[in-house]
N, C-alpha and C positions, 0 to 999 in steps of 0.2 A: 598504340592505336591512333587512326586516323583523326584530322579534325570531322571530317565525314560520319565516318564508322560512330565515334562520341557521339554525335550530335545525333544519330539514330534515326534521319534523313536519307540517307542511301542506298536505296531498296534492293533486296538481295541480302544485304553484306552484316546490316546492323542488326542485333538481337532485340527480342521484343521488349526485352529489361531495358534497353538502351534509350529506345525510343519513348517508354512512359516514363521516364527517370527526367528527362529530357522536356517533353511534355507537361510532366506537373511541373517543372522547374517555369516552363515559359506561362505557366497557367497562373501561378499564386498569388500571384499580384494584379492579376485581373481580374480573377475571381471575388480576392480580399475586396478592390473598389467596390465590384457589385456587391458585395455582402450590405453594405451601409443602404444603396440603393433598395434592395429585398426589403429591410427593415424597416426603411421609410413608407415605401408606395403602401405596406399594411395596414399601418397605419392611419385607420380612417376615423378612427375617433377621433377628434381633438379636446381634452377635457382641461378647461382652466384649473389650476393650479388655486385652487378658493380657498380664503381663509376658514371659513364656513366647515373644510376639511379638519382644520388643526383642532375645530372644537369637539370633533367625536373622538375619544381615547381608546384604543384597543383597549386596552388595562380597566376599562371598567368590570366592575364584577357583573353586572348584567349582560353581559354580549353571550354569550353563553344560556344564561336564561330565556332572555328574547326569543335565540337561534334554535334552541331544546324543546325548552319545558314550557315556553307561551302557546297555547292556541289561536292568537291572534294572529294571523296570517299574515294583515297588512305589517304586525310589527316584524314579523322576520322578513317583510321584503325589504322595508326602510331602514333594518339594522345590515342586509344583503348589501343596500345600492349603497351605503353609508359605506363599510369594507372593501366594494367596487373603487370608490372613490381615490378611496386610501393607493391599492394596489396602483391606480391608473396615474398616478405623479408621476411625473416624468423623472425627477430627481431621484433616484435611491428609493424605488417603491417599495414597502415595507411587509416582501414578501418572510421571510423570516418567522416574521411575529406573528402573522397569520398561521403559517407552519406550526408554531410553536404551540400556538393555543388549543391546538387539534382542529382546527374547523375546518380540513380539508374533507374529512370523512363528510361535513355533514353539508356541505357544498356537494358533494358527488350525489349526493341524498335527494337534495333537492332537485337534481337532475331529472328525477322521474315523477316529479310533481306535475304529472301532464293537464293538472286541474290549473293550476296555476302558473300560464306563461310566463309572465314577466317575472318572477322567480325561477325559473329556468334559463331562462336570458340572462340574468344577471349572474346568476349561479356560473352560469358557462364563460362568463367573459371573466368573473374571476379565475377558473381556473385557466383561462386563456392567458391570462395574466403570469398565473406561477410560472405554467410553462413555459414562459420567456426568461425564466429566472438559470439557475446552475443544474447541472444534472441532477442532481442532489435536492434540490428542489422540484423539477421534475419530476422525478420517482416518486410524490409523496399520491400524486394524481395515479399513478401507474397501480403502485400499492393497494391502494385503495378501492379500487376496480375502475377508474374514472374512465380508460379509454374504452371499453365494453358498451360504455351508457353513449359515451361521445357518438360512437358510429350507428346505437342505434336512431341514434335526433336524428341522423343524415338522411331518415326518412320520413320525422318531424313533417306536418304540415304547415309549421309558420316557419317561414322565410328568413328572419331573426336566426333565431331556434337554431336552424339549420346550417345559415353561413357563421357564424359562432362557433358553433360544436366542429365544424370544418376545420374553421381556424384553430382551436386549440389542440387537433388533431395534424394538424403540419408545427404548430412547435414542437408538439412531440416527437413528433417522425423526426425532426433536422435537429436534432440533440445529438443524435449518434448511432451508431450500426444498431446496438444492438436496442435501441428503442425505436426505430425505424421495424427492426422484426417483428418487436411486440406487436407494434401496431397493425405489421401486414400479417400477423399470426393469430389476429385479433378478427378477421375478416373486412378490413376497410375498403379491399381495390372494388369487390362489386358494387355494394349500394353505392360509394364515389362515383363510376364511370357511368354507372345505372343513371346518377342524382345529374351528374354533368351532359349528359344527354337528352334531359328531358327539360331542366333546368331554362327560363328564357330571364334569369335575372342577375343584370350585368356582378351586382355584390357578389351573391354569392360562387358566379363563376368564376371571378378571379381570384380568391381565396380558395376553391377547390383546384383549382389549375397551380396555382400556387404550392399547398399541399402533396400534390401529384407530383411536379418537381423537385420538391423534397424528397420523395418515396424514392422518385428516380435517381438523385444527386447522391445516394449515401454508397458507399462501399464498403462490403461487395455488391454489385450489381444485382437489378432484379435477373429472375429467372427467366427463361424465352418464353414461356408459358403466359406469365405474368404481362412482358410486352406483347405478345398478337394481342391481348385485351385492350393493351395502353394505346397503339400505333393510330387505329382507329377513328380515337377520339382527336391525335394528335392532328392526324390528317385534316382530318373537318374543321379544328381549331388555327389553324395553320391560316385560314383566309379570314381570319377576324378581323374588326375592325378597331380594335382596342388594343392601345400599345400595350398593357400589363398583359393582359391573354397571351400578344404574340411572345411578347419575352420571355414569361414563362413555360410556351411552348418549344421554344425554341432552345432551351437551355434544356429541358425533359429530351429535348433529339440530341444534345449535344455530351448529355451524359449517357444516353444510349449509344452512341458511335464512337464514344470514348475507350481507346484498348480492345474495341468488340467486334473481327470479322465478319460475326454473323449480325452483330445491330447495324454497321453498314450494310450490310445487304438487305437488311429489313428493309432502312431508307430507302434505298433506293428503288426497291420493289414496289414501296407504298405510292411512287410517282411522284414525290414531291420536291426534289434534286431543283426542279429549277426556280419552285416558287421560293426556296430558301436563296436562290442564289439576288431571286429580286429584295429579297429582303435584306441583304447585303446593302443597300443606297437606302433604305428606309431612313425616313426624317428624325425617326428616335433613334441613337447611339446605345439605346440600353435594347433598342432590337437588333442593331445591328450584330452589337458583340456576341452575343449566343448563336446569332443565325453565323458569321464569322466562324468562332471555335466549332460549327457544327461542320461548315466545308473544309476548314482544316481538318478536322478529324477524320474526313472520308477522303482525302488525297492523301494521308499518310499509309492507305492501302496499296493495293496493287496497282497496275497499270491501267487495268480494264477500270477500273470502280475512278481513276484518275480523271480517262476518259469523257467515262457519260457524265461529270462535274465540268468539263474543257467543254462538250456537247451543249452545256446549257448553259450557254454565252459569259461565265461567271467572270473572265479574263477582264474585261472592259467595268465591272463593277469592284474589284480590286486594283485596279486601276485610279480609281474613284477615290478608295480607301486610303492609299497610298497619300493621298492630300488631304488627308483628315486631319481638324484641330485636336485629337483627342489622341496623346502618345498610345494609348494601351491600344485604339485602332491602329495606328501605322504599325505597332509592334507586330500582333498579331497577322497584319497582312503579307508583311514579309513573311513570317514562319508560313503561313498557306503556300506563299508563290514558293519558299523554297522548297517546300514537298513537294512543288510538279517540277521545279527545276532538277531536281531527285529523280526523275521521270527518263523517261527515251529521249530521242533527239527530237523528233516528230513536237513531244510536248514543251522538250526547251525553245524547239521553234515560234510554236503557240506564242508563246510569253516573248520572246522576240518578235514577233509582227505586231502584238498588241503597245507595243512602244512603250514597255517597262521598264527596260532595261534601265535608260535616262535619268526614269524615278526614282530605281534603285541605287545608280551609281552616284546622284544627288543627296538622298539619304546617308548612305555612307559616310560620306564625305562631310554632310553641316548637321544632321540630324541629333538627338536624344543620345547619349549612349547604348541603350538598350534596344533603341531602332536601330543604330549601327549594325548591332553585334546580329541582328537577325535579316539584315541587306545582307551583311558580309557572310552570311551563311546562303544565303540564294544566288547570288552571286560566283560563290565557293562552286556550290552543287553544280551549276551549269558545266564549269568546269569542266568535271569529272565525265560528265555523260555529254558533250557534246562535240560535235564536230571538228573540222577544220573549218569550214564557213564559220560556223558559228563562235569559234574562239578567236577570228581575223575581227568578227562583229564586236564582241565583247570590248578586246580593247580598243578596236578604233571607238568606241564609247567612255574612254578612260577606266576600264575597271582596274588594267593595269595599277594604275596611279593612286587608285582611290583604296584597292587594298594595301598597296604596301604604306602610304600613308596613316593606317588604322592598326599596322604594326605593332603599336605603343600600346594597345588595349591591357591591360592588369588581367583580362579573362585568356588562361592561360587558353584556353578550350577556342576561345574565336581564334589564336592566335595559331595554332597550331591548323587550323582550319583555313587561314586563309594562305598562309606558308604551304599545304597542300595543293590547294587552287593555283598559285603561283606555280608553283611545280609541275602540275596538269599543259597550263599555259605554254610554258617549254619546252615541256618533251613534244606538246604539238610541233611548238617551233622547231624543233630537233629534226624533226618528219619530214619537213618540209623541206631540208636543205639542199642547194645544189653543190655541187662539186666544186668546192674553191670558197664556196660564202661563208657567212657566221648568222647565228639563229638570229632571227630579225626580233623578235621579241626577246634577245639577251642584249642588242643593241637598245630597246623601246626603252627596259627597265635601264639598264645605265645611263640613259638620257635623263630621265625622271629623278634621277635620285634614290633609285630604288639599291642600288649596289651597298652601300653607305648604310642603309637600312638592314638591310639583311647582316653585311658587319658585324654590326650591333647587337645582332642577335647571339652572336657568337658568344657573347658577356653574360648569354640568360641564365638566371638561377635555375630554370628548370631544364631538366636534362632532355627530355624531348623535342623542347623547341630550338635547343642547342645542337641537336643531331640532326635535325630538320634541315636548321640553316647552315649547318657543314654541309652537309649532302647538297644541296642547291648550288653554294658554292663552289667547292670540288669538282662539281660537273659540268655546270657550264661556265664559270668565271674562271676556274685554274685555279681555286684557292687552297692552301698547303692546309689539312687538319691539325687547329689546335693541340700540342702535347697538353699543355695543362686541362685541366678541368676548371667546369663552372666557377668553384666555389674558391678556386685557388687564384683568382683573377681578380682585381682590384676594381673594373671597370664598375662602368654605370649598371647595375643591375635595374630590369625591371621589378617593380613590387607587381606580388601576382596575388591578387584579392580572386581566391577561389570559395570562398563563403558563398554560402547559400539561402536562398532567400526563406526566412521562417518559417516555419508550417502554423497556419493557426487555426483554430478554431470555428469552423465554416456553419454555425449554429443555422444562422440564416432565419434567426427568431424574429418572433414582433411581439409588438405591445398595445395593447388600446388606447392607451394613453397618447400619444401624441398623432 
């Protein structure tokens, strides 16, 4: 298989497995950062850490009395906000022991104490609490009917009350597939969409957007049914003036266009193709990235849907990105530009007038390794689909130079990728030839140092980039095929770190506590 074909960038050819194999591969580590960021921004209590805590003991035998069998109401608030407390430490909050004592039941309880606000408030922010805890923890809310009562506060008249029960309503949902169903099995998406469009208070809309995110972030994907409801809102939310709002809008379109022919075409029917694309230079980085993976995700379509993203001017704001302090941006915006260099000629041109190319071949060459490996795939891609102008253009820009310098990469995948592109490069030169001449780009790369390199490759432990670089050679240097094999050659082998980056745990929870 091709370095292209892998890489599930080269439209036509690559399978749809290829491409989200590929895709979550370049996603995880961008995601994982935002994860810390998600947890933080909800974070809007801050509760000191008071001694004042360590003097109330679970383990009393009254907690139980108090919370049961007293009629004093102010004492079950004060034994409520005292347990709140506990939960809300930052360190090691002592959900367990709460679990343990049974009081989850009778916290769900107080839920419907609609005489008694401020015991519903606090009620709900503990179980806001657990729900940041293990799944297993989790479940104890679930069990117990807790999300039932959650959604119906969402139509609660205090405010409190409301953005609360919301929140504890997106830990739940960002736990996992299948408590993400409960909850939408539970009837949360209307009163939500209902609560968020009438809603004029900044709290609780960014924990409902938040939430909504969630819904939308877990796989499998919602139903098409479920987004015409969501799109809507997205749309309108889209021109906010609140970096949290936009992030979480924009990550809710970016898990919609994610793998999803028809959620791209949602996009881009809803109209708002170009305001994501302004949102691309936004002053926040935590708006950028979502608004980012959401254009990425709609250029790994077809041509047409490539298009009307090229239509709205997005060229010149990746461009932008491209000199980001932030690697996971530059990462990212190479894999974008390489899905249109994936494209027609027409679109490798695009990205050639817009003065890329230079950024790209700059990158390559000093950048991150991980911004390398995804230059050296756009780069690659032009290759393959583009002209004879357009490949005279490339290396008079050094790409030449600057891939086979990146040769040495340990990812067998880029490497075989860019040993394609090289390849591309000379059968153009091949094309070209006049009667008597030699390919001018077999003369560029022997000038470079590029001959030496390819060599080299002859030594590789892996057999495809070894067959790669006999074919290259044989054909246009005259080089005679190694009898021996890989493994039977003493040379410098490359170490080839094909590991994969860990899957974790995308809870995407919060806490009230800090």
């Amino acid at each position: 298989m091709s370095g292209l074909t892998q890489r599930g960038l080269l439209k036509g050819f690559a399978t749809e497995a290829d491409i989200k194999k590929k895709r979550d591969e370049i996603s995880q580590k961008m995601i994982k950062s935002n994860r810390e960021y998600s947890i933080m921004k909800k974070r809007k209590e801050r509760v000191e850490k008071n001694k004042k805590n360590s003097e109330f003991s679970l383990k009393s035998p009254q907690i139980l009395e108090k919370l049961i069998r007293s009629n004093d109401v102010e004492e079950k608030l004060l034994t409520t906000i005292e347990i709140r407390k506990i939960l809300s430490v930052e360190d090691s909050p002592r959900i367990q022991e709460v679990i343990d004592l049974g009081l989850v039941p009778i916290f769900v309880e107080f839920l419907k104490r609609n005489e008694k606000v401020q015991l519903q408030f606090e009620s709900a922010w503990i179980l806001t609490n657990i729900a940041s805890g293990t799944s297993e923890q989790t479940y104890e809310i679930i069990k117990n009917g807790g999300v039932e009562i959650l959604i119906k506060l969402l139509k609660n008249q205090n405010e409190n009350i409301k953005s609360q029960a919301v929140w504890a309503l997106g830990n739940i949902s960002g736990d996992s597939s299948k408590f993400r169903n409960i909850v939408l099995e539970a009837g949360i998406l209307i009163p939500l969409l209902e609560e968020i469009k009438k809603s004029q208070k900044l709290g609780f809309l960014r924990n409902a957007i938040w939430t909504l995110s969630n819904l939308c972030r877990i796989k499998p994907g919602l139903k098409s049914e479920e987004w015409v409801l969501i799109i809507p809102i997205l749309t309108k939310l889209i021109f906010s003036d609140d970096v949290e709002i936009l992030a979480d809008v924009c990550w809710s379109l970016s898990y919609l266009s994610d793998g999803s022919g028809e959620g791209v075409e949602m996009i881009i029917a809803s109209g708002i193709i170009k305001r994501i694309c302004e949102l691309l230079v936004h002053k926040d980085f935590t708006v950028q990235t979502p608004a980012l993976r959401t254009i990425g995700n709609i250029v790994t379509g077809n041509d047409i849907q490539t298009q009307i993203v090229l239509n709205c001017s997005v060229l010149p704001c990746l461009a932008s990105l491209l000199n980001s302090t932030k690697k996971t941006i530059k990462r990212e915006a190479c894999w974008t530009i390489s899905n249109i260099t994936a494209g027609n000629p027409m679109q490798i041109q695009s990205v050639i007038d817009s003065n890329i190319v230079p950024i790209l071949v700059d990158l390559l060459k000093t950048s991150e390794v991980e911004v390398r490996k995804e230059a050296a795939w756009a780069i690659s891609n032009a290759t393959s689909g583009g002209v004879k102008e357009q490949i005279d253009y490339l290396v008079r820009e050094d790409c030449l130079l600057a891939m086979t310098d990146f040769l040495n990469c340990s990812d067998i995948r880029v490497i075989r990728d860019l040993l394609e592109g090289i390849e591309n490069i000379l059968e153009i030169g091949e094309k070209q030839l006049l009667e008597g001449s030699k390919n001018k780009y077999v003369l560029n790369l022997e000038k470079i140092g590029g001959l030496e390199k390819l060599e080299n490759l002859q030594y590789h432990s892996n057999n495809d980039v070894y067959e790669c670089a006999i074919r290259i050679l044989e054909r246009y240097f005259g080089a005679e095929q190694k009898s021996s094999s890989s493994s039977e050659l003493d040379g410098s082998k490359i170490d080839t770190d094909e590991n994969q980056i860990p899957v974790c745990k995308f809870g995407f929870t919060k806490n009230n506590n800090i």
